[in-house]
C-alpha positions as CSV (number, residue, x, y, z in Angstrom):
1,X,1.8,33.3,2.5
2,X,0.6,33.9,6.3
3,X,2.2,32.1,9.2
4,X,-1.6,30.3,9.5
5,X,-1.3,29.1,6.3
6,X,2.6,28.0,5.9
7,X,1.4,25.9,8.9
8,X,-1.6,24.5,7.4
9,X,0.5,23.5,4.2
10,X,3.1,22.2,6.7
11,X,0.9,19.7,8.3
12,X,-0.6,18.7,4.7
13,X,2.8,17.8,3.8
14,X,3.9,16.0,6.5
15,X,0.3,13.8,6.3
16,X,0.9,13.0,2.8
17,X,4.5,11.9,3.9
18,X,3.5,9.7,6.0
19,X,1.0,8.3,3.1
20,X,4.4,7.9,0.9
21,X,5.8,6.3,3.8
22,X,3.2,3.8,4.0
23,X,2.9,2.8,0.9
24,X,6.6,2.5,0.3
25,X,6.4,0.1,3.2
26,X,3.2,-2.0,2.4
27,X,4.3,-1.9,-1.6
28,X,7.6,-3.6,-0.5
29,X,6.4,-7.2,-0.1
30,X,4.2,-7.4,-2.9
31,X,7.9,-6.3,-5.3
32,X,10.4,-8.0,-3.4
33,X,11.2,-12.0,-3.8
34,X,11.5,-13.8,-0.6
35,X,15.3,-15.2,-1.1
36,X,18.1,-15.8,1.9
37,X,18.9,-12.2,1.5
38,X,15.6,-10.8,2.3
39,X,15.2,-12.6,5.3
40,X,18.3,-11.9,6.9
41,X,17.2,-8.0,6.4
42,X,13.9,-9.0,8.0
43,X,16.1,-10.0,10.6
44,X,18.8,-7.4,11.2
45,X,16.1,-5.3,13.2
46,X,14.9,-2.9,11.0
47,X,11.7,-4.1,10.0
48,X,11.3,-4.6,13.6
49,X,12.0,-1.1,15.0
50,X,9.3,-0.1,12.1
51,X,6.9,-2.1,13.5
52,X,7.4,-1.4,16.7
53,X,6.7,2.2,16.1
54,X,3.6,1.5,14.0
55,X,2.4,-1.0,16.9
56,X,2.6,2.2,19.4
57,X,0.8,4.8,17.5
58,X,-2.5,5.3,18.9
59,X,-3.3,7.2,16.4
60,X,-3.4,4.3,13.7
61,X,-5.7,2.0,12.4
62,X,-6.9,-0.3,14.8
63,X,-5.8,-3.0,11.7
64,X,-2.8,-1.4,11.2
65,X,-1.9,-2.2,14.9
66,X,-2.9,-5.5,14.9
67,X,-1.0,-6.2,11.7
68,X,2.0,-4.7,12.9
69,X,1.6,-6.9,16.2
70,X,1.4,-10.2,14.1
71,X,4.3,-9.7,12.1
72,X,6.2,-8.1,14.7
73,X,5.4,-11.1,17.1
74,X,6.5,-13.4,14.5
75,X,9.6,-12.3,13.9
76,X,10.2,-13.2,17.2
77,X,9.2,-16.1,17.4
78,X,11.0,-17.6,14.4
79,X,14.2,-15.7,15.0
80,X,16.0,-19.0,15.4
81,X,14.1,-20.9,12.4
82,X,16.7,-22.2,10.8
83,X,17.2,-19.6,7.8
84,X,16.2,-21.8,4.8
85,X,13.5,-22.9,6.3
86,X,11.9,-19.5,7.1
87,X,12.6,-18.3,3.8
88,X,11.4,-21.3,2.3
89,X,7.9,-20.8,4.4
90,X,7.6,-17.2,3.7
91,X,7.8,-17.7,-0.2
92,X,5.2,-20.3,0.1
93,X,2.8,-17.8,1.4
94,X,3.8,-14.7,-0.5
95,X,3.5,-17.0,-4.0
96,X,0.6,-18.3,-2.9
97,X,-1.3,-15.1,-1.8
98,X,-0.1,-12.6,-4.4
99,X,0.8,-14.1,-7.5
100,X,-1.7,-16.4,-8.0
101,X,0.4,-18.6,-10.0
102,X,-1.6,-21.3,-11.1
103,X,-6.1,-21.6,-10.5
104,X,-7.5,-23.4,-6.5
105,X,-3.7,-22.3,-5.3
106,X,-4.3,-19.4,-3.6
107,X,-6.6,-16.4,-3.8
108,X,-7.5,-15.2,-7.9
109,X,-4.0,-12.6,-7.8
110,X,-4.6,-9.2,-7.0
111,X,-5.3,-7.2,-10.2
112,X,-8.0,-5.1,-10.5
113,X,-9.7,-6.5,-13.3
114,X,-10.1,-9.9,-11.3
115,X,-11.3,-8.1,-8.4
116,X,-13.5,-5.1,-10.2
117,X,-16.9,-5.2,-10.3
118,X,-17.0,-5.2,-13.9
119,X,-14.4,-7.6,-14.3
120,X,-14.4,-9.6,-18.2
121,X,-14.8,-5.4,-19.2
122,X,-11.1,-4.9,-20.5
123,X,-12.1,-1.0,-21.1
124,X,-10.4,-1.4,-16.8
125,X,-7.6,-1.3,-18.0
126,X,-8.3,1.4,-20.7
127,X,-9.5,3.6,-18.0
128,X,-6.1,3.2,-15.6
129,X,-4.3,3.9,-18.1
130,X,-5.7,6.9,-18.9
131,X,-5.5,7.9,-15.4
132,X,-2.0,7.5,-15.2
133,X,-1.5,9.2,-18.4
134,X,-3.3,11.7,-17.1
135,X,-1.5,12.5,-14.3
136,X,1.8,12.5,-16.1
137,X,3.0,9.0,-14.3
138,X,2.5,6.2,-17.2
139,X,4.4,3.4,-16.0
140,X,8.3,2.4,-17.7
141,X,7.7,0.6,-20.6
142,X,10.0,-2.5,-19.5
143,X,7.5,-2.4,-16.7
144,X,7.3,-6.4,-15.8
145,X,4.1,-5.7,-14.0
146,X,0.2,-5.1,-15.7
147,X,-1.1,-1.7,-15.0
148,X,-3.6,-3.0,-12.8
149,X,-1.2,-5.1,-10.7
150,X,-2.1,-4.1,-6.9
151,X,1.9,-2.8,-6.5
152,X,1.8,-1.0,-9.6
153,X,-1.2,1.1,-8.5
154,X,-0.3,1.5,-5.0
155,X,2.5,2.9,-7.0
156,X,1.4,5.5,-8.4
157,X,-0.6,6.3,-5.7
158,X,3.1,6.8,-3.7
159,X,4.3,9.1,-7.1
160,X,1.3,11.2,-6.2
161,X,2.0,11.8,-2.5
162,X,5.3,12.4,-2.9
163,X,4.5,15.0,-5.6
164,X,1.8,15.8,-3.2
165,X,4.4,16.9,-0.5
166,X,6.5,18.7,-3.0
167,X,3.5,20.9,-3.2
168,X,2.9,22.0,-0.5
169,X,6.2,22.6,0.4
170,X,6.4,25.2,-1.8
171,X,3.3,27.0,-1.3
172,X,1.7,25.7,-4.5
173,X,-1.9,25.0,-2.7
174,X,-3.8,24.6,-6.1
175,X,-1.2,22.2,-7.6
176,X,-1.2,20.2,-4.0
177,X,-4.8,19.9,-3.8
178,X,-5.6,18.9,-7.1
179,X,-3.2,16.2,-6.8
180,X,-4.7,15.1,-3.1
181,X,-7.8,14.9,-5.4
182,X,-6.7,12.4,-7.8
183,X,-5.2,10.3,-5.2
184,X,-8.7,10.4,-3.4
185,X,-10.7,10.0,-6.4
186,X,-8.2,6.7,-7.5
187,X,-9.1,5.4,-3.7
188,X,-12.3,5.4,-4.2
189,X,-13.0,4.8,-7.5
190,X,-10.2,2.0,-7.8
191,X,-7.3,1.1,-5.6
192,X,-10.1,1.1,-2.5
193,X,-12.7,-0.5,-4.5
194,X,-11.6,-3.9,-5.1
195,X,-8.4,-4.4,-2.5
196,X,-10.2,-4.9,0.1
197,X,-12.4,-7.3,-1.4
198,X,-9.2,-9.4,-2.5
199,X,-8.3,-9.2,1.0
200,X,-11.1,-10.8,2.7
201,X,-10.3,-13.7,0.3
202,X,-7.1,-13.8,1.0
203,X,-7.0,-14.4,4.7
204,X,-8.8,-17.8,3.8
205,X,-5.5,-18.8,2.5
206,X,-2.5,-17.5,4.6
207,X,-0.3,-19.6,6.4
208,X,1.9,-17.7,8.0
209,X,1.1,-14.1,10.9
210,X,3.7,-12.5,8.5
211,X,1.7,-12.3,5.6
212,X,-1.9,-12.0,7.9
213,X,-0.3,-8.9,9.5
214,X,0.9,-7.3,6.2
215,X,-2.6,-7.8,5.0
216,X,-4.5,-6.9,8.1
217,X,-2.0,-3.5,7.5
218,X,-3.3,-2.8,4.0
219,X,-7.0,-3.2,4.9
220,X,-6.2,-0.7,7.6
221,X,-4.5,1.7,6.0
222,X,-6.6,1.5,2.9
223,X,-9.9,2.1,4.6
224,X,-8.3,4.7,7.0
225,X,-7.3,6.6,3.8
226,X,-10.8,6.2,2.6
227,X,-12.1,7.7,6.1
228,X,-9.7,10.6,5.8
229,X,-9.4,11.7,2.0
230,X,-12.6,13.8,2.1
231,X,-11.8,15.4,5.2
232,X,-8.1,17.1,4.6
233,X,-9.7,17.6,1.1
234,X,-11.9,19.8,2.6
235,X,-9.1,21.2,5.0
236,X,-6.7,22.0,2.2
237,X,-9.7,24.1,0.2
238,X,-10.2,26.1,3.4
């Protein structure tokens, strides 16, 4: 490997890093109940210092700022709420907007067979699967989540990235790009197609700039991806 090239690979893998990154970071409130506990790490800073740093990136979404700002903004402004109050208010919203636990409360929940085009066509769900298989990443079989959950296949999208960066860490370009390719073709084909669709619905509903900013994030980052995929798959064929 040339010096031109362990730098291209370089920069590949720190881009898909900061795609497992993201997802890790956007995946986290659709898995994690909102009890005492989780709102007293919300408040120990660390979220903030995230956001902050997302907030100052010129180089992100213009969505992915402005979601950052909300949530960022309001943690501030409820950081003397009384603590069972704010949790009790943030898992209001959160049930409300992404588990769709009962029909007229809420958004329909985010699974892709709601949201898909061809939605009432089970063969979906056939089809992710065999993706996943595909790719070597079915999910655990005491999985509590469907396949087309929208945190199961942001999921794998993360397993990908991250096997992504392994790559091209160690030089294997054809093994890297392939894998960029299945992430971009699952964008577009799947994860991108109906996620945003559910988000538009969803800001009807929320209550809370929490749960606006983490969805104004997602609809950045997810059409940002789409913008991008093309283009570094291109890069990484040079």
């Amino acid at each position: 490997m040339n010096e031109l090239q362990e730098l291209k690979f370089k920069e590949l893998a720190e881009t898909a890093q900061v795609r497992v990154a993201f997802y890790s970071f956007l995946n986290l409130h659709f898995v994690t109940l909102v009890d005492r506990a989780f709102v007293v790490r919300l408040r120990n800073g660390e979220l903030s210092t995230v956001l902050e740093a997302l907030k100052q990136d010129e180089f992100n979404e213009d969505d992915v700022i402005a979601g950052a700002t909300l949530m960022l903004d309001y943690l501030k402004k409820t950081s003397e709420m009384d603590l069972d109050q704010l949790t009790e208010k943030l898992g209001v919203d959160r049930t409300c907007l992404y588990r769709g636990v009962a029909k007229g409360y809420g958004p329909p929940p985010p699974y892709e067979l709601i949201w898909s085009k061809n939605a009432e066509d089970y063969s979906v769900l056939q089809t992710i699967s065999r993706v996943y298989r595909d790719a070597g990443l079915e999910p655990s079989p005491d999985a509590k989540e469907r396949l087309d959950y929208i945190s199961v296949e942001m999921d794998f999208l993360r397993e990908l990235a991250q096997s992504e960066v392994l790559a091209w860490n160690s030089g294997d370009s054809l093994s890297a790009s392939s894998l960029l390719e299945k992430q971009r073709d699952f964008m577009n084909l799947h994860f991108g197609a109906w996620v945003p669709l559910y988000i538009e619905k969803a800001f009807e509903q929320v209550e809370t700039d929490f749960y606006r900013g983490h969805l104004l994030m997602l609809r950045g980052f997810v059409l940002m991806q789409k913008e991008i995929f093309s283009a570094i798959s291109l890069v990484a064929e040079a």
